[in-house]
C-alpha positions in Angstrom: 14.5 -30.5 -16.9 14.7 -31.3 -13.5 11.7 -31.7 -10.6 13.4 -28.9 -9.1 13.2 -26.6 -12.2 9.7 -27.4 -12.7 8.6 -26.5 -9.1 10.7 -23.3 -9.2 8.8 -22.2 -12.2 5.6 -23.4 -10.9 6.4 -21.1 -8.2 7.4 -18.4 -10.3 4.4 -18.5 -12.1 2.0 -18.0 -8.9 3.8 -15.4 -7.2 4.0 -13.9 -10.9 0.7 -14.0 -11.3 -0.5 -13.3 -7.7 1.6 -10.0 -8.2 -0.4 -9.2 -11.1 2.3 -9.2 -13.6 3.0 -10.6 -17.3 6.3 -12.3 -17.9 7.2 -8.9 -19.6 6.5 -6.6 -16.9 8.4 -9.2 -14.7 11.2 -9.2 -16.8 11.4 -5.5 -17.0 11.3 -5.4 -13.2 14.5 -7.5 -13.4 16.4 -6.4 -16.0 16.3 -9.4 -17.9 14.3 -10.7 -21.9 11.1 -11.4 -21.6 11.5 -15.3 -23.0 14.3 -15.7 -19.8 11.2 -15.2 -17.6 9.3 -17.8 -19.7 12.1 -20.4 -19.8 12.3 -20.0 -16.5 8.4 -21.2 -15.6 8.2 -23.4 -18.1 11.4 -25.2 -16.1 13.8 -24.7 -19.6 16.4 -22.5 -17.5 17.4 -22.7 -13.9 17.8 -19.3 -12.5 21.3 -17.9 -11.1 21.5 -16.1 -7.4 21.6 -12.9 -9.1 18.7 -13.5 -10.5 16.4 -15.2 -7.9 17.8 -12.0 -5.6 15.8 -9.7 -8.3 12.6 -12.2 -8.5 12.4 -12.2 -5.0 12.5 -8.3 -5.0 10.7 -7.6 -7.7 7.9 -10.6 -6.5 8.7 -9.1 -2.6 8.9 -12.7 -1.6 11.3 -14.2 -0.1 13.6 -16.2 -2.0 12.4 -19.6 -0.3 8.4 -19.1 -1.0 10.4 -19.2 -5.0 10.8 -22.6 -4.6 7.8 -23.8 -2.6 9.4 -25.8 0.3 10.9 -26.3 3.2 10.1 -24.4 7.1 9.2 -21.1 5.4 6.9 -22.8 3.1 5.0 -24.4 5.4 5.2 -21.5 7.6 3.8 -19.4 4.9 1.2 -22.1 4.1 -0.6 -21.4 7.5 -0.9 -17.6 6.9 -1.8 -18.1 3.0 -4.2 -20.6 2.2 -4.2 -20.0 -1.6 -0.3 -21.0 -1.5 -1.4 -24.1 0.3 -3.8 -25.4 -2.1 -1.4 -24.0 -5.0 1.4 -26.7 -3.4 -1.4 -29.2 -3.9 -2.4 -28.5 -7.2 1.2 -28.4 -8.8 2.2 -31.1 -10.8 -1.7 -32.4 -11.5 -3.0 -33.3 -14.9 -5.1 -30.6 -17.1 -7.4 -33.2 -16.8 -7.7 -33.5 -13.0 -7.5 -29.5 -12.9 -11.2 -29.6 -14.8 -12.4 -32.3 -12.4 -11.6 -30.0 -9.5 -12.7 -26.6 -11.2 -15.5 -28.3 -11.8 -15.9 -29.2 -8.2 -14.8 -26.2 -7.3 -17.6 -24.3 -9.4 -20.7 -26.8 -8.0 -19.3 -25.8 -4.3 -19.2 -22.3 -4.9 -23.0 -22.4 -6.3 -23.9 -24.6 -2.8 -22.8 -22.0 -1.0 -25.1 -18.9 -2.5 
């Protein structure tokens, strides 16, 4: 699996997500097995234009924001701060994750 692949499906994953959608309903939306939509996060299968048309539709992203980089990105990364921080986080350790939801969680409290 390629660094690509992974990101992609990093990607996928958040806008997934942020659309309020399982991998079933996702892959309902695009006519395709639920287990396609999981190889595809997971980094297993790189996607074809058809179907990177259909997430982008069925996400309503465009296709770019799928793959996290580039002008759009960082375009996008100014009017959405939660995709930012999401660029940040990709790639960490589980264990790093729990340090910063940890810090996370203590900030939060600070600020009641």
């Amino acid at each position: 699996m390629s660094k690509l692949e992974e990101q992609f499906g990093e990607m996928l994953r958040y806008h997934r997500k942020r659309a309020g959608l399982s991998q079933a309903q996702l892959a309902e939306k695009i006519d395709r097995q639920p287990n396609a939509v999981q190889r595809l996060e997971s980094g297993e299968a790189a996607p074809t234009f058809d179907t990177l048309e259909r997430l982008a539709t069925a996400l309503n992203v465009d296709v770019r924001e799928l793959f996290g980089t580039g002008e759009y990105a960082a375009r996008s990364d100014r009017e959405d701060p939660l995709a930012a921080i999401f660029k940040l986080l990709v790639g960490l350790k589980d264990r790093d994750l729990q340090n910063l939801h940890e810090l996370i969680v203590a900030a939060l409290k600070l600020r009641k």
